[in-house]
Every structure is written in C-alpha cells, then in structure tokens.
C-alpha positions as CSV (number, residue, x, y, z in Angstrom):
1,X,0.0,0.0,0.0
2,X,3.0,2.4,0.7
3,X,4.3,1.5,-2.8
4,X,0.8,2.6,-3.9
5,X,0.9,5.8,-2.3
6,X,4.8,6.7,-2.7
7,X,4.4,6.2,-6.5
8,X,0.5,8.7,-6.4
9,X,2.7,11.4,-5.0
10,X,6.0,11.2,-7.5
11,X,3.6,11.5,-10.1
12,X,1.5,14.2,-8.9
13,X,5.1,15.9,-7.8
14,X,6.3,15.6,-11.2
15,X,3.4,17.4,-12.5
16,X,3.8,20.1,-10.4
17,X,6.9,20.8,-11.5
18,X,6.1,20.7,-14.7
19,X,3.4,23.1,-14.2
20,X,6.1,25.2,-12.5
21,X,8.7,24.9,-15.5
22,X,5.8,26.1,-17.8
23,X,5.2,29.0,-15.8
24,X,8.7,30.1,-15.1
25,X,9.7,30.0,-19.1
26,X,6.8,32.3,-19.7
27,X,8.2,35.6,-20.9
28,X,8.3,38.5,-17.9
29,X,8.5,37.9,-13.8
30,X,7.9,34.3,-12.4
31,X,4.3,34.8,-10.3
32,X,5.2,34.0,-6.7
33,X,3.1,31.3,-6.4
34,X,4.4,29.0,-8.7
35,X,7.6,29.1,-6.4
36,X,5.4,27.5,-3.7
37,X,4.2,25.1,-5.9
38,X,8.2,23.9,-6.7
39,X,8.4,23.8,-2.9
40,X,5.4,21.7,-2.4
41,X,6.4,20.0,-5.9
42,X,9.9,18.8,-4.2
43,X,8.4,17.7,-1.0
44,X,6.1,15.4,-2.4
45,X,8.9,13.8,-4.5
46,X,11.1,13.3,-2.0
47,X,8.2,11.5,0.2
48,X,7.3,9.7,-2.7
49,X,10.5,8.3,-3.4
50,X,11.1,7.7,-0.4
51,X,8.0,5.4,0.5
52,X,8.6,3.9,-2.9
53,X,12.3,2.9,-1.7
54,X,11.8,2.0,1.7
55,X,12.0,-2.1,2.1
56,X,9.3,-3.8,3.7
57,X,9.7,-5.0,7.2
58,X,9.8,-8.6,7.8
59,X,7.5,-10.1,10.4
60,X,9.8,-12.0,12.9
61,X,9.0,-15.2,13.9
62,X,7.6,-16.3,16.9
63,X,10.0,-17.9,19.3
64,X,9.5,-21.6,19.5
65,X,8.4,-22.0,16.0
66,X,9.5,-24.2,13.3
67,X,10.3,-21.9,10.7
C-alpha cells in the first residue's frame, strides 16, 4: 500500500513541477506562487521516493516456532 501511495505522489510531484517549468519560461517575472508550488512539488517527491524505496519490514518469527 505504501508503494501505492509513494508512487501517487511522485507523479503528482512531477506534474507540479512541470506546471512550474511552464510558468517560469513564460516571458516577464515568475508569479510567486508558482515558487510555492516547486516547494510543495519537491516535498512530495522526495516523500514519494522515499515510500517507494523503503523495504518492507519482515515479520519475525515467533519464538518456538518451526520456521
């Protein structure tokens, strides 16, 4: 499920910045608000990847058991 999520918000980060690319290669001053969406752009990237990349915890087993 963390995969799931991890992956939802790389995606939606890339668009983001996208979206922020588009507006900074516009001709005149950059609008400030597309400098908070690269912040909030980079977050969720990072917290993507990073739920993406994480490994998944192993259950230990029980003490006394076979396995």
């Amino acid at each position: 499920m963390s995969k799931a999520i991890g992956l939802i918000l790389t995606i939606t980060g890339l668009m983001l910045g996208w979206y922020f690319v588009q507006m900074t290669t516009m001709p005149g001053p950059a609008p400030l608000p597309s400098f908070v969406v690269a912040a909030i752009a980079v977050a969720m990237i990072s917290v993507g990847v990073r739920y993406i990349l994480k490994p998944k915890k192993k259950k230990k087993p029980e003490e006394g058991s076979q396995t």
